[in-house]
C-alpha positions as CSV (number, residue, x, y, z in Angstrom):
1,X,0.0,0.0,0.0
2,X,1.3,3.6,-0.9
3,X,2.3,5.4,2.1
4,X,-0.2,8.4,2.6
5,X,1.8,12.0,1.9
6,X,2.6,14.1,5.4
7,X,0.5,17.4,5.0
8,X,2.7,20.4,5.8
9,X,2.4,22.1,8.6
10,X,0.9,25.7,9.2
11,X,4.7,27.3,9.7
12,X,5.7,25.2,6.5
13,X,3.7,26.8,4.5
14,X,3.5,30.6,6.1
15,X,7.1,31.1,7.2
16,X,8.2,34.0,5.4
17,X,11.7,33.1,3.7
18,X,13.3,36.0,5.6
19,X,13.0,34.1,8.6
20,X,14.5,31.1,7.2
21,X,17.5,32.8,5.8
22,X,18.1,34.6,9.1
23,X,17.8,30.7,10.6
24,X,20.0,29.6,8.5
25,X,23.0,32.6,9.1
26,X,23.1,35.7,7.4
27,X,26.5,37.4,7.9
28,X,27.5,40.6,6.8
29,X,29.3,39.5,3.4
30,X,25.3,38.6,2.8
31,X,24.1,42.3,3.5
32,X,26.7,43.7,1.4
33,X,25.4,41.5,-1.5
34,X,22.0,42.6,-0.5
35,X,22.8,45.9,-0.6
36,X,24.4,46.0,-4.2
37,X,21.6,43.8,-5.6
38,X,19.0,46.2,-3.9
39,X,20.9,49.2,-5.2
40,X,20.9,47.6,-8.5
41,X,16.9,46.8,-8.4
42,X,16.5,50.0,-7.5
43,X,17.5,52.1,-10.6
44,X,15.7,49.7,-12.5
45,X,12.5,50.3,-10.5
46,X,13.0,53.8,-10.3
47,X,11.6,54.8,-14.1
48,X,9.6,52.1,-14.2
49,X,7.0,52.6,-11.1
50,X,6.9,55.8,-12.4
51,X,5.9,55.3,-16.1
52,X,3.5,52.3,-15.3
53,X,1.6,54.7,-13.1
54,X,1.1,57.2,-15.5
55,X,-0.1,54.7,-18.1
56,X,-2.3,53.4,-15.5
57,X,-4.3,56.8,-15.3
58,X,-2.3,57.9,-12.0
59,X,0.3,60.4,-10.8
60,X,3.8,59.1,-11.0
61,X,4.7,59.8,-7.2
62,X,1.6,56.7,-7.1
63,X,4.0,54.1,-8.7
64,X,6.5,54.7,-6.4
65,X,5.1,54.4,-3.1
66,X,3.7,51.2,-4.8
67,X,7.0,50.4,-4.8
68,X,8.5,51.4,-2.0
69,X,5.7,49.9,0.7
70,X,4.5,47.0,-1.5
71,X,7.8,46.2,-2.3
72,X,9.0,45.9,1.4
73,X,6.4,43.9,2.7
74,X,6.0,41.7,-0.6
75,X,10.0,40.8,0.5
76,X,9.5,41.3,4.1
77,X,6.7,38.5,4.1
78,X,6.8,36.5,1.0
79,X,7.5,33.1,0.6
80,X,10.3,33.4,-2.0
81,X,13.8,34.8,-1.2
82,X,14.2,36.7,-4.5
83,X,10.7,38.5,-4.9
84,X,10.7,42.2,-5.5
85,X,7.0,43.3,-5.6
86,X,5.9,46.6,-7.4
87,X,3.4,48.2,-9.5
88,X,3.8,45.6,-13.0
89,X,2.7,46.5,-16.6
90,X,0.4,43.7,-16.6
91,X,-1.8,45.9,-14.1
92,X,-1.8,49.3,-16.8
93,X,-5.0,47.7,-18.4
94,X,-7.2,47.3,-15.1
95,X,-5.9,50.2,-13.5
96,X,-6.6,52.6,-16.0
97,X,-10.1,51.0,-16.7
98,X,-10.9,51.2,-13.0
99,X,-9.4,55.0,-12.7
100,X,-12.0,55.5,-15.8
101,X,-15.2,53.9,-14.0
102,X,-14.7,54.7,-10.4
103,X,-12.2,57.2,-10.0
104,X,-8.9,57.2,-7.5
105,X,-11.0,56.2,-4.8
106,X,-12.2,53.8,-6.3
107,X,-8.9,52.5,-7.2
108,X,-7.3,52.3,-4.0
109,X,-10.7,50.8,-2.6
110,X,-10.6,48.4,-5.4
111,X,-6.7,47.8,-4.2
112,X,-7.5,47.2,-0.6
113,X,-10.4,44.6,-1.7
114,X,-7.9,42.6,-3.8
115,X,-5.6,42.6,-0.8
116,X,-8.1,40.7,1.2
117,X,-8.5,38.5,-1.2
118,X,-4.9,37.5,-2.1
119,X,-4.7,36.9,1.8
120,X,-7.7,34.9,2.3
121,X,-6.6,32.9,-1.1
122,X,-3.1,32.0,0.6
123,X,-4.8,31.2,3.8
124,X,-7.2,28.8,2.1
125,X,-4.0,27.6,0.4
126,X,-5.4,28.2,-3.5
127,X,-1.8,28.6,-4.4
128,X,-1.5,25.7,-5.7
129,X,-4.2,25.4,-8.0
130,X,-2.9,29.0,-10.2
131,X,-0.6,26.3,-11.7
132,X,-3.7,25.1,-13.3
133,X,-4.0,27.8,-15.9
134,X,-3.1,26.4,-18.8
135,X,-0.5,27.8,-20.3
136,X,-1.8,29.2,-23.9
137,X,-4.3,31.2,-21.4
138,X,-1.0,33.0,-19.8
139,X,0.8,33.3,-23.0
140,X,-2.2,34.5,-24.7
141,X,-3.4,37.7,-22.1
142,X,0.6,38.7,-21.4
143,X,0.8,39.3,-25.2
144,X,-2.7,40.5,-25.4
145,X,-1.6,43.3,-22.3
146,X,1.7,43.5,-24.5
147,X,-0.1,45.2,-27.0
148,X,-2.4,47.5,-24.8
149,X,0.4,49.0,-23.5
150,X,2.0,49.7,-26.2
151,X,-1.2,51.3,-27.5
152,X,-1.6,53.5,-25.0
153,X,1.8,54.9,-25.2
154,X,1.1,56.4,-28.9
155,X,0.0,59.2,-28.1
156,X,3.7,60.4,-25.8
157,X,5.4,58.9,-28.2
158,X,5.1,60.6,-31.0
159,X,4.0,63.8,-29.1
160,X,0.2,63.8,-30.4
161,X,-2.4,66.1,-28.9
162,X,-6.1,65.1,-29.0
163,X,-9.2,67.2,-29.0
164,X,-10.9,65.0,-26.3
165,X,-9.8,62.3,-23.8
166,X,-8.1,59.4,-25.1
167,X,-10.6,56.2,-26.0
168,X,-10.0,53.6,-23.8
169,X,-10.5,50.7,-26.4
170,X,-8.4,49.8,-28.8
171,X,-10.1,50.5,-32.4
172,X,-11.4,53.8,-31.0
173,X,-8.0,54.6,-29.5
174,X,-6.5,54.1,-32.8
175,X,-8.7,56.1,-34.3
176,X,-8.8,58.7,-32.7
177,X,-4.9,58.8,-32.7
178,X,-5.2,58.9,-36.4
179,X,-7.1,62.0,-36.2
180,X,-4.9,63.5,-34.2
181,X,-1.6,62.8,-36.3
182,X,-1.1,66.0,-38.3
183,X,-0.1,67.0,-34.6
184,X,2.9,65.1,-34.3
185,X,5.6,66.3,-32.3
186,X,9.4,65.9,-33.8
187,X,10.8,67.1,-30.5
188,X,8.8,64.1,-28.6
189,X,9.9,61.5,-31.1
190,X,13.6,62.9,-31.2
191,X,13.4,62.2,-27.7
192,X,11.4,58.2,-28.0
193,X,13.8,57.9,-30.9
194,X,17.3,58.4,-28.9
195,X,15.7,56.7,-25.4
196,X,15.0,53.7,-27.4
197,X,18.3,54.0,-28.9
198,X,20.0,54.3,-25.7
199,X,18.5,51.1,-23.7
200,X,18.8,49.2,-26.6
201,X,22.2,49.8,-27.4
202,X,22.9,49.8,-24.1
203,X,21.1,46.3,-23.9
204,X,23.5,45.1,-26.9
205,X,26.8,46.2,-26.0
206,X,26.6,46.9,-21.8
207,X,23.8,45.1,-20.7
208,X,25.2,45.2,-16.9
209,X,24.6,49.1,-17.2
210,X,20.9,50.3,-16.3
211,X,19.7,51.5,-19.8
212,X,17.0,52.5,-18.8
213,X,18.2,54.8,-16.0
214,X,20.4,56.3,-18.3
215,X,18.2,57.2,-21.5
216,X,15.3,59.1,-18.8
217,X,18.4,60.9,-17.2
218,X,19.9,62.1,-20.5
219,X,16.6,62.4,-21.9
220,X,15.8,64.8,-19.2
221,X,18.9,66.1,-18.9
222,X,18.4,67.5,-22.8
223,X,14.8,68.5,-22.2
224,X,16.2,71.0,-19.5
225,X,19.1,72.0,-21.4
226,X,17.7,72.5,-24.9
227,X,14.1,73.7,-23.4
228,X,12.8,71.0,-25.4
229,X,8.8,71.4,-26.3
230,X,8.0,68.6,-24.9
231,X,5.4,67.1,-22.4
232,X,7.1,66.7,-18.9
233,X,6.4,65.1,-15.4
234,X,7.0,69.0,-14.3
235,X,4.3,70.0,-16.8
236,X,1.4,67.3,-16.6
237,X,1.9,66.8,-13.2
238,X,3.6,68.9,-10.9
239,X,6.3,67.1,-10.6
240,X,6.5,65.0,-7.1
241,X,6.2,65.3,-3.8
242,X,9.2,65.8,-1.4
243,X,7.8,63.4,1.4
244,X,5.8,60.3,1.8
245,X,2.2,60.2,2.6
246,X,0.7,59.2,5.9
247,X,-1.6,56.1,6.0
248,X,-5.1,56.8,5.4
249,X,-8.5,55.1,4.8
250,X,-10.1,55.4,1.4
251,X,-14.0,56.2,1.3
252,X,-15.9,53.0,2.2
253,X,-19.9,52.4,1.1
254,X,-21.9,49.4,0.4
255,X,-22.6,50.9,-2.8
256,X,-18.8,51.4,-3.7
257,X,-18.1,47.9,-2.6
258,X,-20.4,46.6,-4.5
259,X,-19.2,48.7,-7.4
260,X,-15.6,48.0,-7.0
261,X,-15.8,44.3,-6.4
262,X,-15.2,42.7,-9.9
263,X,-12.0,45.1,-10.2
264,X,-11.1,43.8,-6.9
265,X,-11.6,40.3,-7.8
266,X,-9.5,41.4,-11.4
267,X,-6.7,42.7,-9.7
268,X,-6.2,39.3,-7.3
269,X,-6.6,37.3,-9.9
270,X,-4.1,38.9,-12.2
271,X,-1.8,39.6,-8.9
272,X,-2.0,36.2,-7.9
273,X,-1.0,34.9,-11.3
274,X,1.6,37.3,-12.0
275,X,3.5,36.9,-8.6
276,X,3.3,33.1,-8.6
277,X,4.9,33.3,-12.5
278,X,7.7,35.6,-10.7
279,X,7.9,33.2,-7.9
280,X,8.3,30.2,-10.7
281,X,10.9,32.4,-12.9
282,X,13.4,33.0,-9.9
283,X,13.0,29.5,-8.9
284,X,14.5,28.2,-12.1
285,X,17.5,30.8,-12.0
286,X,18.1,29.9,-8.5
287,X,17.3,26.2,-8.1
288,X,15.5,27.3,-5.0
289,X,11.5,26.7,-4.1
290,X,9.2,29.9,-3.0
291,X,6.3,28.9,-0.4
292,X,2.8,29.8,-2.7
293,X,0.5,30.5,-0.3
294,X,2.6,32.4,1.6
295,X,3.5,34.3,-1.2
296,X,-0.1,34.6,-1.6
297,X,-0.3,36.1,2.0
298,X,2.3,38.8,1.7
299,X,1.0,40.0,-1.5
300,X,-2.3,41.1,0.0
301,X,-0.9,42.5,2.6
302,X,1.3,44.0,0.3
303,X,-2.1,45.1,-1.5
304,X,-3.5,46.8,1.8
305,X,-0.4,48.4,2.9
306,X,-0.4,50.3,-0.4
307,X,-3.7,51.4,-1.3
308,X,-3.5,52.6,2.8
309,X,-0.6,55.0,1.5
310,X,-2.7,56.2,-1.5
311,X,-0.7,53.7,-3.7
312,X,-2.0,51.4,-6.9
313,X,-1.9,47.6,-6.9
314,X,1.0,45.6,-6.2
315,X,2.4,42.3,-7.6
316,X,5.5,40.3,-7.9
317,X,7.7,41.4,-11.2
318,X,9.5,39.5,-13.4
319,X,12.2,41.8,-14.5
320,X,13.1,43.2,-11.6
321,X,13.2,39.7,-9.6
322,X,15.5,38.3,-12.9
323,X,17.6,41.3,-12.1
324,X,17.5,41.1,-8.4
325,X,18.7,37.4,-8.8
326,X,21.4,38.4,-11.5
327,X,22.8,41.0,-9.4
328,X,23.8,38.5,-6.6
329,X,21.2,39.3,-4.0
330,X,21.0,36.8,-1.1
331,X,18.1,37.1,0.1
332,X,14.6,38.8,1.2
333,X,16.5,41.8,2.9
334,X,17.6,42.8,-0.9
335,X,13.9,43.7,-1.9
336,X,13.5,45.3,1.6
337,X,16.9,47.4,0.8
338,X,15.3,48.5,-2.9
339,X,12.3,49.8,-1.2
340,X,14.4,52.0,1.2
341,X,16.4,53.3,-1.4
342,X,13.0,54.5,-3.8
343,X,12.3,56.1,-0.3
344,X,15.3,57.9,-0.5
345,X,15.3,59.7,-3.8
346,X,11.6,60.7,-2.9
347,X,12.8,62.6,-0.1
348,X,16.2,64.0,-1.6
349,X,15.5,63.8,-5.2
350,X,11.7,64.3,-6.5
351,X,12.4,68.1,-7.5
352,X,14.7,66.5,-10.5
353,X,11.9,63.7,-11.7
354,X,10.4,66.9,-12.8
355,X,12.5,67.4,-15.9
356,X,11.6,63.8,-16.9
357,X,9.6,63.7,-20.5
358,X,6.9,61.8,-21.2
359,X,7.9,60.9,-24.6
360,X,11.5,58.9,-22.6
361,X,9.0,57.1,-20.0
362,X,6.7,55.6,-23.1
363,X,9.8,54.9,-24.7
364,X,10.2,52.7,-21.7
365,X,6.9,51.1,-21.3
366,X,7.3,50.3,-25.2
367,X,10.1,48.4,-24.6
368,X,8.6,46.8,-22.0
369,X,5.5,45.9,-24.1
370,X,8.1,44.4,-26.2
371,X,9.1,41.7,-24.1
372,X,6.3,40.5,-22.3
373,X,5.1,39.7,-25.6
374,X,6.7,36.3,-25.6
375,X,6.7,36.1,-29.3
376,X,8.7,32.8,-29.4
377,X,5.7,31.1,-27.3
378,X,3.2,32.4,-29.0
379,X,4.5,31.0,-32.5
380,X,4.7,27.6,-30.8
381,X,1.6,27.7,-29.5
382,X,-0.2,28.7,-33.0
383,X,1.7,25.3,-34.4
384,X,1.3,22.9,-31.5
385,X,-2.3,21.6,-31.9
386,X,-5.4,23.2,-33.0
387,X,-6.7,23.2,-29.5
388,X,-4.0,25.5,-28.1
389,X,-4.1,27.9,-31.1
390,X,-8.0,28.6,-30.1
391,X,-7.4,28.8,-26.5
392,X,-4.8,31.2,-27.2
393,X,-6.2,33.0,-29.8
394,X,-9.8,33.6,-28.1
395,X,-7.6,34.8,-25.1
396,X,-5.5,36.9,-26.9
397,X,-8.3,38.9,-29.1
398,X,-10.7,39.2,-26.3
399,X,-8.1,40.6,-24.0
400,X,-7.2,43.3,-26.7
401,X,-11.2,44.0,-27.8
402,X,-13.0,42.8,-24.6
403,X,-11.4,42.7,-21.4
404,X,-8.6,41.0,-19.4
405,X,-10.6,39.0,-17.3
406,X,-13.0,38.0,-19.9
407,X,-9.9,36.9,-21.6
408,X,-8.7,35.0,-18.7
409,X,-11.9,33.3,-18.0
410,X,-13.6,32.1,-21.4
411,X,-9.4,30.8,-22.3
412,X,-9.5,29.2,-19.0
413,X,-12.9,27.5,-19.9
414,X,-11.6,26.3,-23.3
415,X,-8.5,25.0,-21.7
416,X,-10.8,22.9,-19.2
417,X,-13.2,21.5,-22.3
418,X,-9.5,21.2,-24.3
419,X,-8.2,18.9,-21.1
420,X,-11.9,17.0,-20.9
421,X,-11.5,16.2,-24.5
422,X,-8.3,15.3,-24.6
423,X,-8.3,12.8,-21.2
424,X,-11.5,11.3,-22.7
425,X,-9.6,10.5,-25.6
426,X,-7.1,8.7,-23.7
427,X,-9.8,6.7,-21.7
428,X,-10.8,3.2,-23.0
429,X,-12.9,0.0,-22.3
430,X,-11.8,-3.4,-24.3
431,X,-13.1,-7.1,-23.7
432,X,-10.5,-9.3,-22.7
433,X,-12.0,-12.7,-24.2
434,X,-11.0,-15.5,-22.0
435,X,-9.4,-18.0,-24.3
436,X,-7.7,-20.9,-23.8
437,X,-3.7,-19.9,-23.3
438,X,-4.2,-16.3,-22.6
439,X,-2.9,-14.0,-20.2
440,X,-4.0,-12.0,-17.2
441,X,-2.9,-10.4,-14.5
442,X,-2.2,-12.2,-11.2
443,X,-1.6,-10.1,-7.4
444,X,1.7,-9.7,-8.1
445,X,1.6,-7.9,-11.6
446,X,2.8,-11.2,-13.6
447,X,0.7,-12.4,-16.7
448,X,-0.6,-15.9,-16.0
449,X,-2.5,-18.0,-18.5
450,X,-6.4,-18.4,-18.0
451,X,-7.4,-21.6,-17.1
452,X,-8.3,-23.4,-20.1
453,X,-12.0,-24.9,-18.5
454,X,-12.8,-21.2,-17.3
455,X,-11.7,-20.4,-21.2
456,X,-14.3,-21.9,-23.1
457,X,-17.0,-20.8,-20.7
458,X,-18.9,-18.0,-22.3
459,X,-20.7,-17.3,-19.4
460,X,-17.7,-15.2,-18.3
461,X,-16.8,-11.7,-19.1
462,X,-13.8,-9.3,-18.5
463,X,-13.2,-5.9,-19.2
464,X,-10.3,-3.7,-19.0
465,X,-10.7,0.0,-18.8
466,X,-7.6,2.3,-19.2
467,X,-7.4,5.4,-18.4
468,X,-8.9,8.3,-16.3
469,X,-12.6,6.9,-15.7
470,X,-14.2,10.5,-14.8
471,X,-18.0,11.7,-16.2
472,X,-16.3,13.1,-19.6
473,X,-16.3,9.2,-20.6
474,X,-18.4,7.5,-17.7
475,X,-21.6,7.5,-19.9
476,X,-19.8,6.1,-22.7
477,X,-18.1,3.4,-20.5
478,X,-21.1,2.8,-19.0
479,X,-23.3,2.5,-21.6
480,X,-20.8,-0.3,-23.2
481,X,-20.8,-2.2,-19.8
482,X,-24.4,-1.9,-19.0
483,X,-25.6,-3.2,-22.6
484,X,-22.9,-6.1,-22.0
485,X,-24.1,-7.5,-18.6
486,X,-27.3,-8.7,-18.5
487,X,-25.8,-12.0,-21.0
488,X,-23.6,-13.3,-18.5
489,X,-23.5,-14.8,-15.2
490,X,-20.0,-13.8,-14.2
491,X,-18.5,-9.8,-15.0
492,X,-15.4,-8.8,-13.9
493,X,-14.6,-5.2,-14.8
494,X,-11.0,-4.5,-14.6
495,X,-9.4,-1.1,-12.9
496,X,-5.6,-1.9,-13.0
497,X,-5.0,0.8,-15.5
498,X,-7.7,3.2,-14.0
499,X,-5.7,6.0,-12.2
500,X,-8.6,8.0,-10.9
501,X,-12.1,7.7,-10.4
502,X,-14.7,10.5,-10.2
503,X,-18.0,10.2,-8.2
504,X,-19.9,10.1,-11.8
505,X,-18.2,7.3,-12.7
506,X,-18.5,5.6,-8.9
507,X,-22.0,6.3,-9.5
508,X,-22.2,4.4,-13.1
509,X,-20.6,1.3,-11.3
510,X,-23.0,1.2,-8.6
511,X,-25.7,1.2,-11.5
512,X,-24.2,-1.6,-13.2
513,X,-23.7,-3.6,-10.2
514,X,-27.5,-3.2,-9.5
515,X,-28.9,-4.3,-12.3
516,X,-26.5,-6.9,-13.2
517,X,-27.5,-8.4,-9.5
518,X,-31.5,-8.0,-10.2
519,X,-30.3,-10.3,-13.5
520,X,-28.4,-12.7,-11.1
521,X,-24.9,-11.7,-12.2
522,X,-22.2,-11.6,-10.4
523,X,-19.9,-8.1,-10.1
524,X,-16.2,-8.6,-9.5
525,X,-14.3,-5.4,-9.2
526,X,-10.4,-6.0,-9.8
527,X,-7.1,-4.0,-9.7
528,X,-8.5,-1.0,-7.7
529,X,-5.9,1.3,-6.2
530,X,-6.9,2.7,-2.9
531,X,-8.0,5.6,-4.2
532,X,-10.9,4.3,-6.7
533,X,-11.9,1.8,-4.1
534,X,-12.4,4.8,-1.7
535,X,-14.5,6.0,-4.1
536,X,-16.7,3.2,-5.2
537,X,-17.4,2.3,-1.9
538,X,-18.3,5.5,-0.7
539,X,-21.2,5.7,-3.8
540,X,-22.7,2.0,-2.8
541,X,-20.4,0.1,-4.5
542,X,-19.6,-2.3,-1.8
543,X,-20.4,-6.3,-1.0
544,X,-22.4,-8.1,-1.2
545,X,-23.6,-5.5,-4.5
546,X,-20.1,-6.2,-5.9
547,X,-16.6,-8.6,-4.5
548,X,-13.2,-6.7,-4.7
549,X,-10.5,-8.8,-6.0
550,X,-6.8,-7.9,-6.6
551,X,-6.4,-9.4,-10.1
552,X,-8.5,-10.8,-12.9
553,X,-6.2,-13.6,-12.2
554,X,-8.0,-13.5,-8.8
555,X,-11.2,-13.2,-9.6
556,X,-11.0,-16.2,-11.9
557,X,-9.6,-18.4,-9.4
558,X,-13.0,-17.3,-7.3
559,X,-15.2,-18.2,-10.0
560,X,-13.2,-21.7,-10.6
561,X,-13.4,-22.6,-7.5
562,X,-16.5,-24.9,-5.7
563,X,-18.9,-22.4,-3.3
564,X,-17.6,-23.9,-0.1
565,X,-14.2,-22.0,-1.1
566,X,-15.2,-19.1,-2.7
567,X,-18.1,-17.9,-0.2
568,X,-20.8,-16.9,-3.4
569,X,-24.5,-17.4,-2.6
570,X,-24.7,-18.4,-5.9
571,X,-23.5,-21.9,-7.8
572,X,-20.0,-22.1,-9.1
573,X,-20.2,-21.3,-12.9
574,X,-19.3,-24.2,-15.5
């Protein structure tokens, strides 16, 4: 019998990995790594908050403190040593559609919300089912917000000005930029044209160097110089505040809740999948494992500590955990470290972000548009099988035309009917005619002949199923069985190659066991792992409706032998 798995225990599950590498010894050689690493996640971050949260609808000074409190407590608390948490592209869709519909309030109610969730999700341990979103469903909305974003950063690219507010849809939005093209600013796209220059070169020929640091700096830097006409963070605005907010509740109503809730529900979903991918990514480069549900955990708290400080959702982020990892860091304290330095340059340095154009920050967010489109996938995907092209493609168009969760939910449906399909498929039922000098299965796995008397009899049937027996092939299997069984005295129905068993197909069983004993036929289960045992027996399958055996080699030796041996009510079959 297979040993039954040790459940973890609470503390397995919700230590926070800063804990465990402070168990194991952390030395000051580790805090110096930390503190480079953090450093180093920290220019990277620095442009970035700031550009997601103006393509999000918000104030830049928003993304950072995102950043700086989100991003301590997501590596303060997480269950994966490498984490950095932040505000994420992935999030510019929903936040901008939620800033649209409900406002900033709104928002950072929404934010709060999703925190809960996240937090009650890790508690109920639902970590470990995000794994279960199939794959073309990921591929298919990260391209899909790929090209959203890169949409929406047009308009500062090229410098356009439009006579109204922006479209949030996509075929509007493009229209309406159309319109607006005669426009077109040469100083703005001068600008996109030597940032993208920059990080990309950069990228090419010193990709250790923080390109994109550099081409917002010396963008700037010729903006104030040259007095540039271009759009600003100075000039749109403000520029940022010199201090950090104080913790404060948003506006709470039934009515708002009620509002807010399916943004809410967006943004965990989304978070939860983006920070478990982040999780999984700096696993692979580090060999490590990250704890899901406490992962799960720390990013709502994350969530509420945030929207608290007026700031927009929080998740874990691939790039900046790849470079937090690729810089050396040790541990948790590294994310902790780039938090504190963001806090830093708000308090000494927010007067310069002022100087920062708008045309170098979409530059940015187009290059990151680039590559979350994981164009190497997403060919793959189109060629695999026809099933994965139309999850992927009904994700990928309805996240561009519809909505991100609509995307997510009608790909993950497909997936699920995909799976169902594709399992039935693999499921079979066969006769396995007993004649004279064949082979079946005795207790011990070997093939053994039949006994050549029990051979000829042809009151005797066995059937194999193979397979997952679950209710996308029970009425099929049963069908086949129940048709078969009321011509024989003796059935014995097979479950060696049966892995699982759902209650539908426990349920089908029972059926057949009950009308083949109102015919006078004998049931005789064989091969049944503990599992699909469990399950029969639970839904009425049990003796004296059916006898358990452990082999067909088992069950004919019953049905050989004289009813003395074999304990049947009913006469021996010859």
């Amino acid at each position: 019998m297979r040993p039954e798995r040790r459940q973890p225990s609470f503390a397995e599950l919700f230590t926070p990995k800063l804990v465990t590498v402070w168990r194991e010894g952390y030395g000051f050689a580790d805090f110096r790594d930390d503190v480079l690493s953090g450093l180093t996640v920290a220019i990277v971050a620095l442009p970035l908050s700031m550009a997601i949260a103006i393509a999000s609808g918000t104030s830049p000074d928003r993304g950072l403190v995102t950043a700086v409190v989100g991003g301590f407590l997501v590596s303060a608390l997480g269950g994966s040593r490498f984490q950095i948490g932040g505000p994420a592209g992935a999030f510019i869709v929903l936040v901008a559609a939620t800033v649209s519909r409900h406002g900033i309030d709104g928002l950072i109610l929404a934010t709060l919300l999703s925190g809960v969730f996240l937090m009650a999700a890790g508690y109920l341990r639902l970590g470990t089912y995000i794994k279960f979103i199939p794959y073309p469903v990921t591929v298919g909305f990260t391209a899909g917000i790929a090209v959203i974003i890169f949409a929406s950063q047009i308009r500062d690219l090229l410098g356009l000005t439009l006579d109204g507010k922006e479209p949030g849809e996509l075929l509007p939005k493009l229209a309406a930029l159309g319109r607006a093209w005669p426009t077109l600013n040469g100083a703005a796209v001068a600008v996109t044209l030597a940032s993208l220059a920059i990080i990309l070169g950069l990228r090419q020929w010193r990709p250790s160097w923080p390109g994109i640091l550099i081409a917002v700096v010396v963008s700037a830097a010729a903006a104030a110089l040259f007095a540039l006409p271009v759009e600003t963070i100075g000039s749109k605005f403000g520029g940022i505040p010199q201090s950090f907010p104080l913790p404060s509740l948003p506006v709470v109503s039934l009515a708002k809740l009620q509002a807010v809730l399916p943004d809410a529900i967006a943004f965990a979903l989304l978070g939860a999948i983006e920070s478990l991918l982040s999780a999984v990514v700096a696993d692979g480069m580090t060999g490590r494992r990250h704890r899901s549900n406490c992962e799960l955990v720390a990013q709502g708290v994350a969530n509420i500590g945030s929207a608290l400080f007026g700031g927009i959702c929080v998740t874990g982020t691939i790039a900046r955990t790849a470079t937090n990892v690729r810089s050396g860091a040790h541990g948790p304290v590294s994310g902790m470290l780039h938090a504190l330095f963001l806090l830093l340059f708000i308090l000494v340095a927010a007067p310069l972000a002022s100087y920062i154009p708008l045309a170098s920050l979409a530059a940015v967010l187009a290059v990151v548009a680039w590559n979350m489109a994981d164009k190497h996938d997403f060919n793959i995907l189109l060629r695999a099988s026809w099933g994965d092209a139309v999850v992927l493609l009904a994700t990928f168009l309805l996240t561009i035309f519809r909505d991100l969760t609509e995307g997510i939910v009608v790909g993950f449906a497909l997936g699920a009917v995909l799976f169902i399909n594709r399992m039935a498929e693999t499921t079979g039922i066969e006769a396995d005619a007993l004649v004279a000098g064949d082979r079946a299965d005795d207790a011990n796995g070997e093939r053994v002949p039949y006994d050549a008397a029990l051979a000829s009899d042809p009151n005797v049937l066995v059937y194999r199923i193979t397979g997952a027996f679950f209710f996308g092939v029970a009425s099929t299997i049963g069908s086949v069985l129940d048709g078969l069984s009321g011509g024989h005295k003796a059935f014995v129905i097979d479950f060696a190659a049966v892995p699982f068993l759902d209650s539908t197909a426990a349920n089908a069983i029972k059926g057949i066991a009950e009308k083949a004993r109102r015919q006078g036929v004998r049931v005789i289960l064989t091969g049944t792992s503990q599992s699909v045992r469990r399950a029969l027996l639970t839904h009425g399958a049990r003796p004296p409706l059916v006898k358990y055996r452990a082999s067909v080699a088992a069950a004919v030796a019953e049905l050989k032998a004289p009813p003395a041996a074999s304990g049947m009510e009913t006469p021996t079959l010859r």
